[in-house]
C-alpha positions in Angstrom: 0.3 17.1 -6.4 -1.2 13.7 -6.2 1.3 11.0 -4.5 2.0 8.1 -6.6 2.2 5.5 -4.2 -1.0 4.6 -1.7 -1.9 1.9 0.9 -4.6 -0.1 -0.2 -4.1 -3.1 2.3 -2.6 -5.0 5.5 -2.5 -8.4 6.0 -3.1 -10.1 9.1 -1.4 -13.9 9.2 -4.0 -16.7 10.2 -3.3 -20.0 11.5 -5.6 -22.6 11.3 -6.3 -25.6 13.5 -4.2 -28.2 11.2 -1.5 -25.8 11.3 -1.5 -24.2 8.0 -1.0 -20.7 7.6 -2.3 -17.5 5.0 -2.6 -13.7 4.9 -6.0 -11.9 4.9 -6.7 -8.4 4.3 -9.3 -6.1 2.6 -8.5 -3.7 -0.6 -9.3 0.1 -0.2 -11.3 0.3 -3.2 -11.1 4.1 -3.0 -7.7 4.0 -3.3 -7.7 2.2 -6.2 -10.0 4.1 -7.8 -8.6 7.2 -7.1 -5.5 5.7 -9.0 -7.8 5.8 -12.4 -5.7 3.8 -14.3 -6.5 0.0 -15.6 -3.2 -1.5 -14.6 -1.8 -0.9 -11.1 1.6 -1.9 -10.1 1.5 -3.4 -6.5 4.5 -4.0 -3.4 3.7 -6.3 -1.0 5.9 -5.4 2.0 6.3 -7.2 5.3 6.1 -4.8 8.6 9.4 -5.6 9.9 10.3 -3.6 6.2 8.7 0.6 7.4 10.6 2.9 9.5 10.8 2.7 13.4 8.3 6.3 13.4 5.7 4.8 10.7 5.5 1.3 12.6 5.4 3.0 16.0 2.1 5.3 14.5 0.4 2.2 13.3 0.8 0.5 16.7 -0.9 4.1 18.4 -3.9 3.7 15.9 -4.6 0.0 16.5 -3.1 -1.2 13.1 -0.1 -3.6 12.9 -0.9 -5.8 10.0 1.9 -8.3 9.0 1.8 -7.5 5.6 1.0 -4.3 4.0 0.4 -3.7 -0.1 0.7 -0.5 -1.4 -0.4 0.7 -5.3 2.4 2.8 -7.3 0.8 4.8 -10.4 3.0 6.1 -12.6 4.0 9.4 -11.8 2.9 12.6 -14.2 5.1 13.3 -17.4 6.8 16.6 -17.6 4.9 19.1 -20.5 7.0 19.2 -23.1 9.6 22.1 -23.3 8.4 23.3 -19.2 9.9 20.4 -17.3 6.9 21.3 -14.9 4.2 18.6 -14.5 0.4 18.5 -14.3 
């Protein structure tokens, strides 16, 4: 089963020298591709927003990005008359 809903990016907050501020970040591409659809919904979710355990395993591997997008596909239809999907 393919999950319908994958991390494509964190955010890091700059601030410049005149005191303006902006997120940057870089897109998994694979990610998106692996979606295979034209149109891909995206959340943009600030860190204070995961659980205690998820935060806590991005801090181990060296990643605590202020902002983090994630891509939701839409999830497989059931075949008709099975309820299973494929």
């Amino acid at each position: 089963m393919n999950p319908t809903i994958n991390l494509i990016s964190g955010f890091r907050k700059v601030k410049t020298e005149d005191g303006s501020e902006h997120y940057t970040g870089t897109l998994n591409l694979r990610a998106l591709k692996k979606a295979g659809t034209s149109e891909i919904q995206v959340v943009l979710l600030a860190n204070e927003g995961l659980p205690k355990g998820l935060l806590d395993l991005m801090k181990k591997g060296g990643m605590v990005p202020d902002l983090l997008l994630f891509s939701e596909t839409n999830p497989p239809k059931p075949t008709k008359g099975t309820g299973k999907t494929f």
